[in-house]
C-alpha positions in Angstrom: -8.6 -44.3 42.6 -9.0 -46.6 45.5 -7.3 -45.4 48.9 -5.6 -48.5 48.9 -4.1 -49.0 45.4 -0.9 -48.8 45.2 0.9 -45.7 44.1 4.6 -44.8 42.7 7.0 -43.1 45.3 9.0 -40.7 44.6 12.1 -42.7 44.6 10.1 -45.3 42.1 9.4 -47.9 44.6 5.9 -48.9 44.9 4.1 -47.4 47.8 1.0 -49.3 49.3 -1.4 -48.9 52.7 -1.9 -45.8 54.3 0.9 -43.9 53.1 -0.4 -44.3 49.4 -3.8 -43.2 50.7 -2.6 -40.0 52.7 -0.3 -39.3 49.1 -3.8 -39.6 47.1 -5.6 -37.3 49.7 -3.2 -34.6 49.4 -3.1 -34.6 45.7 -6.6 -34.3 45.4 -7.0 -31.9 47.6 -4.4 -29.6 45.6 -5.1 -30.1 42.4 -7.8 -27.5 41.4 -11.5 -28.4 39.7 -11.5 -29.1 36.3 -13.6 -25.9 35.2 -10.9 -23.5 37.4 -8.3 -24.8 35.3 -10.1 -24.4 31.8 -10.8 -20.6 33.2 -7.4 -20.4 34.3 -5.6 -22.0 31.1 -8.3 -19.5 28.8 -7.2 -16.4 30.9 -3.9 -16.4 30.8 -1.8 -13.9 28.8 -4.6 -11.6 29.1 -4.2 -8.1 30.5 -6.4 -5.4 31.3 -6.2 -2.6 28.8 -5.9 0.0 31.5 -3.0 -2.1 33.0 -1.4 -2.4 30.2 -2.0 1.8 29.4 -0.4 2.2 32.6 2.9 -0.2 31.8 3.4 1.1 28.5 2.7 4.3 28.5 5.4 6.0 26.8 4.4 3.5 23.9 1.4 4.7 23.5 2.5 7.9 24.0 4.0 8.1 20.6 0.9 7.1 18.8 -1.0 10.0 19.8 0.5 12.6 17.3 -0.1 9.9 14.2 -3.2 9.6 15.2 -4.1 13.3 16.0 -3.1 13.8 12.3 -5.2 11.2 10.8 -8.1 12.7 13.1 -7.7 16.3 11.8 -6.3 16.3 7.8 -8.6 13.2 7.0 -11.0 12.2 9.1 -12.7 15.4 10.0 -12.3 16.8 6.6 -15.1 13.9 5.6 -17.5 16.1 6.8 -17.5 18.6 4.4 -18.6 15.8 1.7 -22.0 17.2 2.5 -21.3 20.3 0.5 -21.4 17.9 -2.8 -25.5 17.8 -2.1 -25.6 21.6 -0.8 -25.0 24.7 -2.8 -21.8 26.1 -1.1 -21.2 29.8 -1.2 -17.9 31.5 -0.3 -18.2 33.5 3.2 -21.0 31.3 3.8 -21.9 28.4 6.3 -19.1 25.8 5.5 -21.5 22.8 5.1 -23.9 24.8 2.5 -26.6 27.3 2.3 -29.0 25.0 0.7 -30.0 21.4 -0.4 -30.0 20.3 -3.8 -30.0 16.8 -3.6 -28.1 14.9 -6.6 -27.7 18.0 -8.8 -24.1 18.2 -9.1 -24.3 14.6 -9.0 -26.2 15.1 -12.7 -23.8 17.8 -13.8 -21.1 16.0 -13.6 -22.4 12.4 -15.1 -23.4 14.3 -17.4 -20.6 16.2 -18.5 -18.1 15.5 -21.4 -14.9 16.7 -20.2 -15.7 14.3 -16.9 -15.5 11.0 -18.6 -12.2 12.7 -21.0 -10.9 13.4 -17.6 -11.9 9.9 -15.8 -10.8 7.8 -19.2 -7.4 9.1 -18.7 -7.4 8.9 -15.3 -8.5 4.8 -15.9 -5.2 4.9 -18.6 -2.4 6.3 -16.7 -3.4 4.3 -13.6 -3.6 1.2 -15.0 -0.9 1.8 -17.5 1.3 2.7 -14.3 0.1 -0.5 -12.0 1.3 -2.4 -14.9 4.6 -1.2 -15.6 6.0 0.5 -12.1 4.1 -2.2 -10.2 6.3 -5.4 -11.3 9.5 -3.1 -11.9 10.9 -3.4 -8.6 10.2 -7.1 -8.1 12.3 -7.8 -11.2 15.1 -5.6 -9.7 14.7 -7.3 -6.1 15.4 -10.3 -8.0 18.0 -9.3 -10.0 19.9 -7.5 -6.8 19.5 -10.9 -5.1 21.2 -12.6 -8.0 24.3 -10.2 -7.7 27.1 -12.2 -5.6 29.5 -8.6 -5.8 28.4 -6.7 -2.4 29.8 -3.7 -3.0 28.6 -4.0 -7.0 25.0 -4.7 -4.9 25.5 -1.5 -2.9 26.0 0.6 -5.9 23.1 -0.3 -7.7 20.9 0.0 -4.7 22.4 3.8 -3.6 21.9 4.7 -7.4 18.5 3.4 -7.8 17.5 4.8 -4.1 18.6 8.2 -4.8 15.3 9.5 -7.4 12.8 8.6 -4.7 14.1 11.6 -2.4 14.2 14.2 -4.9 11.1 16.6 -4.9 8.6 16.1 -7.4 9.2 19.8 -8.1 12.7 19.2 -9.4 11.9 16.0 -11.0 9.8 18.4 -13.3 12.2 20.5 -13.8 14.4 17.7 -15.2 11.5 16.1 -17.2 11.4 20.3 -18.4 14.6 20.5 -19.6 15.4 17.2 -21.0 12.4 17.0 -23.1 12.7 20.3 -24.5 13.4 21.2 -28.1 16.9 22.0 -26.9 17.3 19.7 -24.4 19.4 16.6 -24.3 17.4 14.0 -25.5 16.2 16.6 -28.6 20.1 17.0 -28.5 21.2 13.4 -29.2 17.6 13.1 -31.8 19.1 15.4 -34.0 23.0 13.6 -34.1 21.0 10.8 -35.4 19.8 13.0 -38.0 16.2 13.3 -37.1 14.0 16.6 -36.2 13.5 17.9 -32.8 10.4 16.5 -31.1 8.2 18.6 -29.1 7.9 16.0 -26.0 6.2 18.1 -23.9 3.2 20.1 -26.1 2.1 16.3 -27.6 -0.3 14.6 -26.2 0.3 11.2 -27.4 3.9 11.7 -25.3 2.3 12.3 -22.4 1.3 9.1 -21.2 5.2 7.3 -21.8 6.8 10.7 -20.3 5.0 10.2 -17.0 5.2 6.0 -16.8 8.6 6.5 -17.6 9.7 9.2 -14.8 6.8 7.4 -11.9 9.3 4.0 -12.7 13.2 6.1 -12.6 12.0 7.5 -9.3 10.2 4.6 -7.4 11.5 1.4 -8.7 14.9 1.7 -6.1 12.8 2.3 -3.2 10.0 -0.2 -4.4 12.7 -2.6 -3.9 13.2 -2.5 -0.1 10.5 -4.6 1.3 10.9 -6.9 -1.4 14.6 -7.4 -0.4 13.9 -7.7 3.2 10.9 -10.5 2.1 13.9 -12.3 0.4 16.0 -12.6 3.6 13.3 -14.5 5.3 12.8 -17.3 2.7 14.4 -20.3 4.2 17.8 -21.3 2.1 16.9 -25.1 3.0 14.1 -24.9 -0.1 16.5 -23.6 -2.2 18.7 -26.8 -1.7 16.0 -28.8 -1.5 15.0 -27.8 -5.1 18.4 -28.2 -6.4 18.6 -31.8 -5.7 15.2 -32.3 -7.2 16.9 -31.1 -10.7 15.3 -27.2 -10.6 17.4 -24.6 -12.3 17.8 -20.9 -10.7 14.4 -19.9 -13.3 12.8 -22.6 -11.8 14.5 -21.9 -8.1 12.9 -18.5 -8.8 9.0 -19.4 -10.1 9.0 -22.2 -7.4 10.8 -20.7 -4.0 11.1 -17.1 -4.5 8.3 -15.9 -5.9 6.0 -17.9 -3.9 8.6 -16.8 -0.5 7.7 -13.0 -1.6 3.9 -13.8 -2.7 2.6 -12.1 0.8 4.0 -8.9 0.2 3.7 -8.4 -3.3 -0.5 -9.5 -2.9 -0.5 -6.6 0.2 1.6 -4.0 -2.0 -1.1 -5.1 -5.0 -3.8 -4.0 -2.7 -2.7 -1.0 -1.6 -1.9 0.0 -4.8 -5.4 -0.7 -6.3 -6.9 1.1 -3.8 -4.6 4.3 -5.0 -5.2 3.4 -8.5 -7.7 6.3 -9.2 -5.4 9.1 -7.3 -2.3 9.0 -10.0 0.3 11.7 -9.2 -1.7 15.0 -9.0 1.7 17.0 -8.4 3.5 15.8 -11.0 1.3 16.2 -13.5 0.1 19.4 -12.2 3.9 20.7 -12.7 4.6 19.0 -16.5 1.0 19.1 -18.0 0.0 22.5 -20.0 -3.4 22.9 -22.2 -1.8 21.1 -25.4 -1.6 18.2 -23.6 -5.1 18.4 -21.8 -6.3 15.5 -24.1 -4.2 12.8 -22.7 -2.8 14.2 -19.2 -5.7 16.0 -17.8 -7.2 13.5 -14.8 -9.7 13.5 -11.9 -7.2 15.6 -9.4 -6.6 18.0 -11.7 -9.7 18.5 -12.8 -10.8 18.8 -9.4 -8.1 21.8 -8.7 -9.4 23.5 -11.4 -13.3 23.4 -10.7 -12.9 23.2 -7.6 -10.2 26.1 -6.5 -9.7 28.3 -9.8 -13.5 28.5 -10.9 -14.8 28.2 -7.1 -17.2 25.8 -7.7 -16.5 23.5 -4.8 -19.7 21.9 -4.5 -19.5 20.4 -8.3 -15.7 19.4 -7.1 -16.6 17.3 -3.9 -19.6 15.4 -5.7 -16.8 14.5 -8.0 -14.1 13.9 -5.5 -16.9 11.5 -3.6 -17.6 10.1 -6.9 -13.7 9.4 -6.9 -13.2 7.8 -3.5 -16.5 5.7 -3.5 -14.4 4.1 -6.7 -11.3 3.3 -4.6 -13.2 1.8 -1.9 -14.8 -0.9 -4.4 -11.3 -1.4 -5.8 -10.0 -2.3 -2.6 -12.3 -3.7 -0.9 -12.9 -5.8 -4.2 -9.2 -7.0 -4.5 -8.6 -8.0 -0.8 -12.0 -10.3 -1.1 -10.7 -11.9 -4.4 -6.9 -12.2 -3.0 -8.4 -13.7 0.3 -10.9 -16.4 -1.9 -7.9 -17.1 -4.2 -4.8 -16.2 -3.3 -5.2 -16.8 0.7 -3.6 -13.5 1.8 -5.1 -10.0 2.5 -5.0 -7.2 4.1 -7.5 -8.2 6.5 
């Protein structure tokens, strides 16, 4: 800019000669270089960590006993993974008297009651991703369909309540209702049929547990989807009605695409749980009759591993059984971030 253009004074009127040159002079002089401004534009927000330690320390405060327990019950237990290539004897050195390389490895590849044990494992877990998975979108759904609040509230309460009773008394039920004199034997015979040993046949296994995993987590399954439904935006939902869409389409179109996020996160974490299936549960209602069907990877392990003291032979197999769930989840988050768009990270 030329000292003697003419610039624009503050009151709009044109100003020209050397009041429009001193005006230029003093703005240049206090504006900063360009390259201060790009460093002062990248850095701002930013805050050094120690700073910010300092600020918020009661924050941080409060993540030191999470991550204390993380730290001790499963980080540092990783360490005694060695023991699957050491012979471990009790009273002896914790990580193993000596190396054996991959022979428990062998032993267990190699073993028939392994792959009985992982087949089923593979059955319930996917039988039970299929089935208690998409149970408590449909009742998100359905609860959001309900116009009745305190009808809402009901169903919600009732369907909460399974989720915090102890697995031990959810046994206890499955126990007692199933039994040859139990309820559901009970209403069998009014029918006229005989009694039906639920519990000591193995081909009821497998519907006893999907059954009882879906009574007591669908109602609490249902929370984050219902909080997901709140934040769908009701203008799409009008938007679709004038286009001609009925509440099934209103559904496929705006809900189920609103809630797609956190039903593709919930799918991921539950893949990568999908070889753990509930080891206390059927701990408490599985018994040698039903070994064929029931018996999985976490029980087999308790076995082996605490009851016959074979630990090494357990952890090669426990390894065995989270180097699987890695690959699951790790395998799923790739495929829902190439097709889907959303992962975990």
């Amino acid at each position: 800019m030329s000292l003697h253009e003419p610039t624009t004074a503050p009151d709009g009127a044109r100003a020209t000669g050397p009041e429009a040159a001193t005006s230029a002079m003093l703005a240049a002089e206090a504006r900063p270089p360009r390259r201060e401004r790009g460093r002062a534009a990248t850095g701002r927000g930013k805050m050094p960590w120690r700073k910010a330690i300092r600020r918020d320390w009661q924050l941080y405060t409060l993540v030191l006993l999470p991550l204390a327990f993380f730290l001790i019950f499963r980080y540092l237990p990783m360490a005694g993974n060695v023991i699957a290539f050491r012979r471990f004897q009790p009273g002896g050195s914790i990580f193993g008297e000596e190396w054996v390389g991959l022979r428990y490895v062998e032993m267990f590849l190699n073993d028939p009651t392994f792959w009985n044990v992982f087949g089923n494992t593979l059955t319930i877990g996917l039988v039970s991703l299929l089935i208690a998975f998409p149970a408590p979108i449909i009742l998100a759904l359905l609860l959001n369909e309900v116009r009745t609040r305190y009808f809402k509230r009901f169903v919600q309460t009732v369907s909460y309540l399974p989720h915090f009773l102890s697995i031990v008394i959810v046994a206890g039920m499955l126990l007692q209702l199933l039994s040859l004199e139990g309820t559901v034997n009970q209403v069998v015979r009014a029918f006229g049929s005989d009694a039906v040993p639920f519990m000591q046949r193995p081909e009821w296994f497998l519907t006893v547990y999907v059954s009882s995993e879906v009574w007591q987590t669908v109602g609490w399954g249902t929370i984050l989807y219902l909080a997901a439904l709140t934040q769908i935006d009701q203008s799409l939902y009008e938007a679709a009605r004038i286009d001609g869409a009925n509440r099934w389409q209103q559904t496929v179109h705006v809900t189920l695409v609103g809630i797609r996020p956190t039903m593709i996160t919930l799918l991921i974490l539950n893949i990568g749980t999908f070889m753990a299936v509930g080891f206390e549960k059927i701990l408490l209602i599985y018994n040698p009759l039903t070994y064929p069907t029931a018996d999985v990877i976490a029980t087999y392990l308790y076995r082996v591993g605490l009851e016959s003291n074979n630990f090494s032979y357990a952890a090669a197999i426990g390894m065995f059984e989270a180097l699987i769930g890695l690959t699951l989840i790790l395998s799923a988050n790739a495929i829902s971030r190439r097709v889907v768009g959303t992962s975990l990270w």
